[in-house]
N, C-alpha and C positions, 0 to 999 in steps of 0.2 A: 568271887574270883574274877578279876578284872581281864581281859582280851580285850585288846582294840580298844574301839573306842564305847564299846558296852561296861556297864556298869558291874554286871551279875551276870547268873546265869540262875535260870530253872534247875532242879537235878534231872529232872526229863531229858534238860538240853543235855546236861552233864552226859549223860548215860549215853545218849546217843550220840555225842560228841567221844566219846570214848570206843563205843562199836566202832565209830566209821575208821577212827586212826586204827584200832584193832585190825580192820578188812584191810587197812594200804597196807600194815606189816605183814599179816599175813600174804599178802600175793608179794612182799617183795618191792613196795611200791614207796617213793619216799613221802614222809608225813608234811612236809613244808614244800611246798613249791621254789624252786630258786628265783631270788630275783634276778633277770639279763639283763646287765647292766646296758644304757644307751650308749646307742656311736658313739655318741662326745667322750663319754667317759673312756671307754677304754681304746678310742684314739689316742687320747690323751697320755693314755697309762702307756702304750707303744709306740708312740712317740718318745716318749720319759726311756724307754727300755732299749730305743736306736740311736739315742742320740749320740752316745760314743762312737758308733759302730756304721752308722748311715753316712756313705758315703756324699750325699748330694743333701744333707738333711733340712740346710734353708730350704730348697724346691719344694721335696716332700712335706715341710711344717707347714707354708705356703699355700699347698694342693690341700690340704686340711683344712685351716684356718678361713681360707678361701674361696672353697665352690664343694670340698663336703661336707663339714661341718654343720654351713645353714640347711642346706636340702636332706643329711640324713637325721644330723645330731638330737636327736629328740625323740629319735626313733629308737625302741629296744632294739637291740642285735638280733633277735628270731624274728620281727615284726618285717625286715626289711626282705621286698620281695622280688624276683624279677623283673616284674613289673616295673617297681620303684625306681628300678637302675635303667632299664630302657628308658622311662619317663626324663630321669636327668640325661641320661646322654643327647638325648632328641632334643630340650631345650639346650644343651649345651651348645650343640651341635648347629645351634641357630646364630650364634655371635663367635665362636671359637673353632681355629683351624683343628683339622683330624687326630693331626699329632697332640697336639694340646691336650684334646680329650681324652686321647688315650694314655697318655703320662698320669694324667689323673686317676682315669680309671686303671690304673698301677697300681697307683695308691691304695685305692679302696679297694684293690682285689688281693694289696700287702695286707692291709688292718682286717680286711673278712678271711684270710686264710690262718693268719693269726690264732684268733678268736675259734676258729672250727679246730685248730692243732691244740687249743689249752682247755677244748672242751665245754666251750661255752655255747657254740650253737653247731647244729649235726653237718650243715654242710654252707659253702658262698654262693650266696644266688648271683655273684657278679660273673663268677663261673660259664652261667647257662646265656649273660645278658647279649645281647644282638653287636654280631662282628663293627666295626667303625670301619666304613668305606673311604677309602680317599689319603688312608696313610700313608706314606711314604718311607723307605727303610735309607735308615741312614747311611752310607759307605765310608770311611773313613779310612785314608791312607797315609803313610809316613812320607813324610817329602824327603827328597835327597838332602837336602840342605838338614832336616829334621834329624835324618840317619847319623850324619854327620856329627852332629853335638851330642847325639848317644854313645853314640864311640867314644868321641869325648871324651863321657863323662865317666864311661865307665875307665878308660884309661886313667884320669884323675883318681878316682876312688882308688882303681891296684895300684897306684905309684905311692900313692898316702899309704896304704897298708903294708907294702912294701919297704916305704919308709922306718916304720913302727915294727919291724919282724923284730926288733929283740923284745920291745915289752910283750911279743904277741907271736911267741915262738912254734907256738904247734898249731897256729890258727893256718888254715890251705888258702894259700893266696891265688891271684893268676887266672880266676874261672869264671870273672866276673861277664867278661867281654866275648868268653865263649857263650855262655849259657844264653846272653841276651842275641847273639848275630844266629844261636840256632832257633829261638822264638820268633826273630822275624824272620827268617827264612822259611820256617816251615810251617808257624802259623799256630803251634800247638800252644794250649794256654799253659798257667804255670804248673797247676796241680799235675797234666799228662805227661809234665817233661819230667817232676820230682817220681811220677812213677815210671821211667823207663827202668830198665835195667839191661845188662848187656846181650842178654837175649834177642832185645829187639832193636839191636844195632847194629846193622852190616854192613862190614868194607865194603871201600870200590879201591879197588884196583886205582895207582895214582894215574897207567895209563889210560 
């Protein structure tokens, strides 16, 4: 009976080879060890699985290919420790700004949360790994001139839809340019606005 790279077996081994799988069923225990597949691989395979869907996915394939690939890829998915991820952050942290780092460590904290959601390792050590000092948070505003060409644009769009009301007779026109002047006004993203309903919307008085 061939196994591996053994030729035979004893029936001694047999037998006892037989008890021991006997004791992991018995408690419940599984008889083959999984094999966890390494970083590379199944960055690989999640990458393969965003690329429709990732909005920014050069960067991200990038942050991969780039600075985690060589430092994890070789390593299984349960082998990498917290340790592992402070160690890279610290060399990173010696030739590359804060931000940088920490885009990256996005990355790797996308591909190990991943991996913990499909049940391949119990939990992300990049979770526990040591804050990055020295970030800065981005602020981002619409310029007047910006606001401007939104209006715009949305005025172009209802004027075309407008246009097209007989092929497109029951379609609700008209809501395009409310919908967007009450997101920048109030700041709410899209899903909060699709769940409002008229409970949670109170006149004012026009005076």
């Amino acid at each position: 009976i061939k196994k591996g790279k053994r030729a035979s077996w004893t029936w001694q081994e047999l037998i006892e080879e037989r008890d021991r799988l006997q004791r992991l069923a018995d408690h419940g225990q599984a008889l083959e060890v999984a094999q966890v597949p390494t970083f590379a691989a199944h960055a690989e395979e999640w990458l393969e699985r965003k690329k429709s869907t990732l909005r920014s996915f050069g960067v991200t394939q990038g942050n991969v290919n780039r600075s985690l690939a060589p430092a994890f890829g070789k390593m299984a998915l349960d082998a990498i420790k917290v340790g592992d991820v402070n160690r890279w952050i610290g060399k990173k942290r010696a030739t590359l700004k804060p931000g940088t780092v920490q885009r990256e460590l996005n990355t790797l904290n996308a591909i190990l949360n991943d991996a913990v959601r499909n049940g391949v390792i119990d939990k992300n050590p990049a979770t526990f790994a040591d804050k990055i000092k020295g970030v800065e948070v981005r602020q981002r505003f619409v310029t007047g001139q910006e606001w401007k060409t939104i209006l715009a644009t949305c005025e172009r769009i209802e004027q075309e839809q407008e246009d097209k009301r007989e092929q497109s007779p029951h379609r609700i026109r008209g809501w395009l340019r409310h919908y967007v002047a009450w997101a920048y006004n109030s700041g709410m993203r899209r899903s909060e606005i699709l769940a409002l309903n008229w409970d949670n919307v109170r006149r004012v008085d026009d005076e």
